[in-house]
C-alpha positions in Angstrom: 0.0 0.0 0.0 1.2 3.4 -0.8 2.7 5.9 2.1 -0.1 8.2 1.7 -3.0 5.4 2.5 -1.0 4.1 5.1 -0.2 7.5 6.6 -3.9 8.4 6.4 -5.3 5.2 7.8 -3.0 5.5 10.7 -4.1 9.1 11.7 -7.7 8.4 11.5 -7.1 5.3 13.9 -5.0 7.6 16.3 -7.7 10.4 15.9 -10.5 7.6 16.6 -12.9 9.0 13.2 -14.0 7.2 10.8 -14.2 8.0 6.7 -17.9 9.3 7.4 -16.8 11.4 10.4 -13.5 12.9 8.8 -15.3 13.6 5.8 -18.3 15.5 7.5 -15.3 17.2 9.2 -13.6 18.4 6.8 -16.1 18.8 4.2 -14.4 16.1 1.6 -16.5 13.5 0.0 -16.3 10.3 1.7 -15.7 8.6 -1.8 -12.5 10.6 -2.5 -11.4 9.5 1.2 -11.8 6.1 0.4 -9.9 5.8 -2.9 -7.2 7.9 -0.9 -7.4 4.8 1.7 -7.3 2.4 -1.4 -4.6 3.6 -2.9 -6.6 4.6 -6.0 -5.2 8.2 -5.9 -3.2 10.5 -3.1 -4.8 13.9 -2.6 -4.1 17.1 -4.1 -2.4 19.4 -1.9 -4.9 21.2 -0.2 -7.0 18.4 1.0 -4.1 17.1 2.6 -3.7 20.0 3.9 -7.2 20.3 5.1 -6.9 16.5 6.4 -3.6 17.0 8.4 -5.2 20.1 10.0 -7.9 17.9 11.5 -6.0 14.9 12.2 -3.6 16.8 13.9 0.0 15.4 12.0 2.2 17.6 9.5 0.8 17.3 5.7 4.5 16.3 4.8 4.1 13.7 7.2 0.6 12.3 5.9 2.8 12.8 2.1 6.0 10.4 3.3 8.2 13.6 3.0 8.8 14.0 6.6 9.0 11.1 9.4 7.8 13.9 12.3 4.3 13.3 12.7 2.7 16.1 14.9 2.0 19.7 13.4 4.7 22.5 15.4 2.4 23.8 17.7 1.4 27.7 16.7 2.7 30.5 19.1 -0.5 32.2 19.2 -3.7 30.8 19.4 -5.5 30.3 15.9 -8.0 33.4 15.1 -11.4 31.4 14.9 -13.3 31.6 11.6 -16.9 31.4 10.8 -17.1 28.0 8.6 -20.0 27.6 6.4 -21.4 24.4 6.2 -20.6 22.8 2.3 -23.5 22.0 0.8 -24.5 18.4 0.1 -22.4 17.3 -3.2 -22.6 14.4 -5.3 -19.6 12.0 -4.8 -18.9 11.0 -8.6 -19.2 14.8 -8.9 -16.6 15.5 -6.4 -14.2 12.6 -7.8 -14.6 13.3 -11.4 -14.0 17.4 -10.6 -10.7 16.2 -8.7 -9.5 14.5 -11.5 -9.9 17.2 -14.1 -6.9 19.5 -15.1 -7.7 23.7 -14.7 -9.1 24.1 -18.5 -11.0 21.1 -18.5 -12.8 22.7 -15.3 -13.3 25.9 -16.4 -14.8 24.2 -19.4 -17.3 22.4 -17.5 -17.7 25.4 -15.3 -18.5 27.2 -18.8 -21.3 24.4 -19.7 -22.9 24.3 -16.3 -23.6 27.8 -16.7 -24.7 27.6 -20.4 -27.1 25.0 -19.3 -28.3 27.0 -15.9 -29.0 30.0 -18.4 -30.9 27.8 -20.9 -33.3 25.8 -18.2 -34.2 29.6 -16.8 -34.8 30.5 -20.4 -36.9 27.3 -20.7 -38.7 27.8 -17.3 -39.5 31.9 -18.3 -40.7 30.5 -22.1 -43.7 28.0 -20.6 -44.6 30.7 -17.4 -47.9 31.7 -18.4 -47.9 35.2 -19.8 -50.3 37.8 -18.8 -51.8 40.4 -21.0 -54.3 42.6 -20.3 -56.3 42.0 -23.8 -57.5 39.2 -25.3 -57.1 38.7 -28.8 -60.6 38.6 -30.7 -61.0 36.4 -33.8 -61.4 37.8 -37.2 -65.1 37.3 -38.6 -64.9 36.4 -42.1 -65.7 34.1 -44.9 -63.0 30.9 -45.0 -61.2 31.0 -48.1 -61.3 27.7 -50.2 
């Protein structure tokens, strides 16, 4: 097994969480955590980052680049910041993002918003429309 999965699965045992409980904590999809723990892929640098911080060890450590666990502890004590809750994502949504390269995002970025613009469009098109006349019907003789 790879450092990285190993390293993980070690600090979640010391930190007593489970995948479900370090992903609610640190906002990650608990299907990236697993392939991380599978070996499947190692994490880009800022969810390590983001998992080291809440397992409590150095990200070089989770990496295999340093052999000292523990984080140094801060001089000062942290500033605390207002964390908004992350709204439910799908999984494959998160995994397949992750595994896209900066233009291939901000293509699909692009398209999302193309088809956001087009269902409003859609949903503005079929809203009943309000006029204050009624159209009459022409009288007339039907032509042959």
């Amino acid at each position: 097994m790879g450092i990285f999965a190993d390293r993980l699965k070690q600090a979640m045992q010391q930190a007593n969480l489970t995948s479900a409980q370090l992903s609610k904590q640190t906002g990650i999809g608990r299907s990236s955590i697993s392939q991380w723990l599978s070996n499947k892929y190692v994490a880009k640098h800022d969810k390590v980052v983001t998992l080291a911080g809440v397992l409590n060890v150095s990200p070089d450590w989770l990496l295999g680049t340093s052999d000292v666990a523990t984080q140094p502890t801060p001089e000062a004590a942290p500033i605390p910041v207002a964390v908004t809750p992350t709204p439910a994502v799908d999984p494959e949504l998160v995994t397949l993002w992750e595994q896209l390269d900066q233009t291939q995002r901000a293509k699909l970025v692009k398209k999302a918003h193309k088809l956001l613009a087009k269902a409003q469009a859609k949903a503005q098109d079929s809203a009943p429309k309000k006029t204050g006349k009624k159209k009459k019907k022409k009288k007339g003789k039907k032509r042959k």
